[in-house]
N, C-alpha and C positions, 0 to 999 in steps of 0.2 A: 609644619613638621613636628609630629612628639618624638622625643627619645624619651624612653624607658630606660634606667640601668636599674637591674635584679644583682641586690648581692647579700652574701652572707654574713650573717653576723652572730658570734659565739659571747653568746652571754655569760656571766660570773659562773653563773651556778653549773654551770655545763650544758646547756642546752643552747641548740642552732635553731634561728629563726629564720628565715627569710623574709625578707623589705621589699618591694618595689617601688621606686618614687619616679614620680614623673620630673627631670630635669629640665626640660624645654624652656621655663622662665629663664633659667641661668642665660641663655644663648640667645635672648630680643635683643638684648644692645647691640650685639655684633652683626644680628643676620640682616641684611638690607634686600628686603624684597621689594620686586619691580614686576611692574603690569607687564604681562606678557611676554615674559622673558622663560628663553631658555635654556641662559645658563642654569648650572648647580649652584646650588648655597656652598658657601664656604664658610667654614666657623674658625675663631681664633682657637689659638690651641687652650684648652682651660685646663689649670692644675687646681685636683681638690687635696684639702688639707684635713687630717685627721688629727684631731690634736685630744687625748686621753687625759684627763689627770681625775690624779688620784687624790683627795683631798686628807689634812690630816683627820684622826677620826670624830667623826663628830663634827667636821667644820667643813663639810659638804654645802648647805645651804646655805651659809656665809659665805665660801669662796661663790655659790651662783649668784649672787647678787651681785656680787664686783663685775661679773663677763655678760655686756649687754648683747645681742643680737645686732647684725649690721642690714639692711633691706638689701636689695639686688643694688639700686641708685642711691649711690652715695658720694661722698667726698675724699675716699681712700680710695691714691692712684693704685690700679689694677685690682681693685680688689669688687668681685661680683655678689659679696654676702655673705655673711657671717651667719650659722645657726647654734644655738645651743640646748644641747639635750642632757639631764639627769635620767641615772639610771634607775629607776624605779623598783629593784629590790636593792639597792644600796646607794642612800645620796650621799654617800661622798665621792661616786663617780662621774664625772663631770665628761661629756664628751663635745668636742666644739668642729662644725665642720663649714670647712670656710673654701673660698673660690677665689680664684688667684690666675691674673692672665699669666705669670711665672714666678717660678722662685724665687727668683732673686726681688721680685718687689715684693715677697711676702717677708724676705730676710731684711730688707732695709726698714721697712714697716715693723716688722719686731723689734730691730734692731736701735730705733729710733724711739717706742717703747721703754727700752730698757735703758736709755741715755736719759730720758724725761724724769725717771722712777715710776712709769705707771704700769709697772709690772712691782711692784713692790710689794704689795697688800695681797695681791695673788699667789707672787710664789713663798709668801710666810705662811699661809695658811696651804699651799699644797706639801703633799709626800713626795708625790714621782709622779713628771711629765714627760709624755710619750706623742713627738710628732712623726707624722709619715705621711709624706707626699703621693700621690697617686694622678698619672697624668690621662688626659682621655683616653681610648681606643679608637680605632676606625676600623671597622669594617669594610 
């Protein structure tokens, strides 16, 4: 099964691009295929996480070095992969977008973060962070 999600995305300068990514890696752990079956697949519900920051100016490429990328198979309960992307006409834009079977283990997961101080080094060097949930669709 590929899923495609097409979405918009408004860049700094004012100009719309369009993305198409293929998602279908996110969703091999969950989906359990069987010889000659015909049930439907059923997939967990997946919430993606958009997380913006803005870094102070000039300390873009310093706060990216502190936020590793996480693979799909990892060791953080619920969580399906961390990606990180800089904006490429301004680095101190920092965009991070992560997969999360729900919210509330992506708020314990920060939340345990920020108990440790391993959000410390990050949020000195950011201005403003901006997250927002966004849960699948079904058609």
């Amino acid at each position: 099964m590929k899923i495609q999600w097409i979405y918009q995305h408004r860049q700094i300068d004012g100009h719309f691009c369009n993305f198409a990514s293929d998602f279908s890696q996110f969703f091999r752990k969950d989906a359990k295929l069987q010889k000659n079956s015909t049930k439907t697949e059923r997939f967990q519900m997946t919430i993606m996480l958009k997380v913006q920051i803005t870094a102070k100016l000039g300390r873009g490429p310093e706060l990216a070095q502190h936020i590793q990328p996480v693979p799909i198979d990892n060791e953080i309960d619920g969580c399906s992969g961390i990606n990180v992307y800089v904006n490429t006409s301004n680095p101190d834009i920092i965009v991070i977008i992560e997969y999360w079977d729900s919210i509330q283990r992506h708020r314990d997961f920060l939340s345990n973060l920020q108990d440790t101080g391993s959000l410390d080094k990050m949020l000195e060097l950011s201005e403003n962070v901006n997250r927002t949930y966004f849960i699948e669709t079904k058609q």
